[in-house]
C-alpha positions in Angstrom: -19.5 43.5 6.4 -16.3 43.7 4.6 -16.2 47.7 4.8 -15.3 47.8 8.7 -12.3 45.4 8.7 -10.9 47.0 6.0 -11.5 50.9 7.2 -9.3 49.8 10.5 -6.6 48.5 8.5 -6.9 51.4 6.4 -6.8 53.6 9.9 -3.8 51.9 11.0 -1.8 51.9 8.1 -2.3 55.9 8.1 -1.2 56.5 12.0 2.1 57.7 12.2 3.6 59.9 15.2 4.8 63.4 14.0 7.2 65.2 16.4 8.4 68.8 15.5 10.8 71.0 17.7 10.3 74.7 17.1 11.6 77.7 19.4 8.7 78.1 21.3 8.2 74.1 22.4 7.8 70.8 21.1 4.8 70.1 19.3 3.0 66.6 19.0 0.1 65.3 17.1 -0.5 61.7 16.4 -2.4 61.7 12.9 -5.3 61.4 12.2 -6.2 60.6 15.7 -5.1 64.8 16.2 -6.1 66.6 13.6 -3.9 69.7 16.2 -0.9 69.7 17.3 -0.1 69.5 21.3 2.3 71.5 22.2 4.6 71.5 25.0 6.1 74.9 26.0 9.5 74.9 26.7 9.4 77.1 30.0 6.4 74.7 31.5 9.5 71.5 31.2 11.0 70.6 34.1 13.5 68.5 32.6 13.7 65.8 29.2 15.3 62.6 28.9 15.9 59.7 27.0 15.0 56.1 28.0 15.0 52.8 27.2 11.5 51.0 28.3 8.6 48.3 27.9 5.4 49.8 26.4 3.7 46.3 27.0 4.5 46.3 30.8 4.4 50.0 31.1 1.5 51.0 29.3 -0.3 47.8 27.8 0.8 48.4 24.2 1.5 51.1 22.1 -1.0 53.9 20.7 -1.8 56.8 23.1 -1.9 55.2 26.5 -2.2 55.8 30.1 0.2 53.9 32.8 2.1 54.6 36.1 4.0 56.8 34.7 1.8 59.4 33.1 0.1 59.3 29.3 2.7 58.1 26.4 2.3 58.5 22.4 4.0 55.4 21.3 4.0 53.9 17.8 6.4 51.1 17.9 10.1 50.1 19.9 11.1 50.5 23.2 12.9 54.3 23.1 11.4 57.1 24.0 12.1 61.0 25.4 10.2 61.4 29.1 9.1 64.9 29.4 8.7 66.0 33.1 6.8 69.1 34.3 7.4 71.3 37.6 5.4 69.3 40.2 5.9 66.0 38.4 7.3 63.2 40.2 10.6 61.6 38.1 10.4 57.8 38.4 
């Protein structure tokens, strides 16, 4: 009973957001949820940015989420860089 509980705090304690910018893109993984990296080539951006906004309102919270706006990798605060794709509205 006591195993569960403590295995998500455990699991929580170990997320953390890991951003890396190389030549060829940006890469994203959010450990251990992604054991991979994503990665985000630089030709397929439209255009980056960075903004101030609510992940509560936005999104419903922080963790990988889904909103309005697209999907978001949050871990905590209210910054964040928007990528936008060819196609993609800007909002």
């Amino acid at each position: 009973m006591v195993i569960l509980p403590v295995a998500i705090a455990v699991l929580f304690l170990m997320l953390k957001l890991e951003t890396q910018v190389r030549r060829d893109g940006l890469y994203v993984r959010f450990f251990p949820i992604h054991i991979r990296y994503r990665k985000f080539e630089r030709e397929v951006l439209f255009e980056y940015f960075s903004t101030t906004y609510s992940p509560i309102r936005e999104y419903g919270g922080w963790g990988i989420r889904f909103g309005v706006k697209g999907k978001t990798y949050n871990v905590s605060g209210n910054q964040r860089v928007e990528l936008v794709r060819p196609g993609q509205e800007i909002q």
